[in-house]
MITOR-53841 format. One record per residue: x, y, z of N, C-alpha, C in turn; residue in three letters. Coordinates in steps of 0.05 Angstrom, whole numbers, plus 5000, padded with zeros to 4 digits. Example, Ala and Ser with C-alpha at 12.3 -4.5 7.8 and 13.67 -1.06 7.14 Angstrom:
<pts>
526448865156524649105156526449345156ALA
525749555142527349795143525850015157SER
</pts>
This chain:
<pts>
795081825989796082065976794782095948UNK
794282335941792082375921794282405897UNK
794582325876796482325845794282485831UNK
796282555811795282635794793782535777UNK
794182165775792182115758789582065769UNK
789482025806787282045814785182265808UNK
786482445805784782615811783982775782UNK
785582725758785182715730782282395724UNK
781582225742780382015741777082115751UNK
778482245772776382355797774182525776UNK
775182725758775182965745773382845713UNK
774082645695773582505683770482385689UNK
770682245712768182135730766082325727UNK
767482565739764482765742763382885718UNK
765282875703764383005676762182825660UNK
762582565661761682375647758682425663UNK
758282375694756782405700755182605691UNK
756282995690753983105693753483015653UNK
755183005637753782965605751582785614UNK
752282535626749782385627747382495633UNK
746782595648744482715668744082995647UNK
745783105633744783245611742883185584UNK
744482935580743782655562740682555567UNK
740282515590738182365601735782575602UNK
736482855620734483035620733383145586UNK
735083145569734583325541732883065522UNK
734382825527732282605510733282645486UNK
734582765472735382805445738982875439UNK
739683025450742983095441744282955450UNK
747082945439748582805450752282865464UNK
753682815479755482885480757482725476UNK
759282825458761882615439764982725450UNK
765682585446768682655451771082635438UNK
773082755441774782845419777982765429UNK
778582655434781282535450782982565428UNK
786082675440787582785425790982705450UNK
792282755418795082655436796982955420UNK
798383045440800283305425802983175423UNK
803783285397805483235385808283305408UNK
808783455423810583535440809583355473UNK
808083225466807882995492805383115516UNK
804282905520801783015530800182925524UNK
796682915532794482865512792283095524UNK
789783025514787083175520784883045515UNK
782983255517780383135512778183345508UNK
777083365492774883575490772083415494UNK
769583585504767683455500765883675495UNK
764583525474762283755469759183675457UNK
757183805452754483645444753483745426UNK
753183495409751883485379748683595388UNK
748283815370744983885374743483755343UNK
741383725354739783665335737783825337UNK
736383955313733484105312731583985303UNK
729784005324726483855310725584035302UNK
</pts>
C-alpha cells in the first residue's frame, strides 16, 4: 500500500535526481534548498538554483 510518505519519498528522489543531471549537464550552477517548518504544523521545501555569470 502506497502512504503518503512513500510517495512524498518517491517525489523527493526524482527531484534530487533531475537537479543532479541539471547540476552535472551545466558544470557551473547550483541547486540549494530551503526546508522550512510552518508555524500552524506542517513543513516544506523549496528548491531553487544559484546562477553564476561568467
Amino acid at each position: 500500500m502506497l502512504t503518503k510518505e512513500h510517495i512524498s519519498e518517491w517525489f523527493k528522489s526524482l527531484q534530487d535526481s533531475i537537479c543532479n543531471a541539471f547540476e552535472k549537464e551545466d558544470g557551473v550552477g547550483k541547486f540549494l534548498e530551503d526546508n522550512w517548518l510552518r508555524e500552524e504544523g506542517g513543513e516544506g521545501e523549496r528548491v531553487y538554483c544559484k546562477m553564476v555569470m561568467l
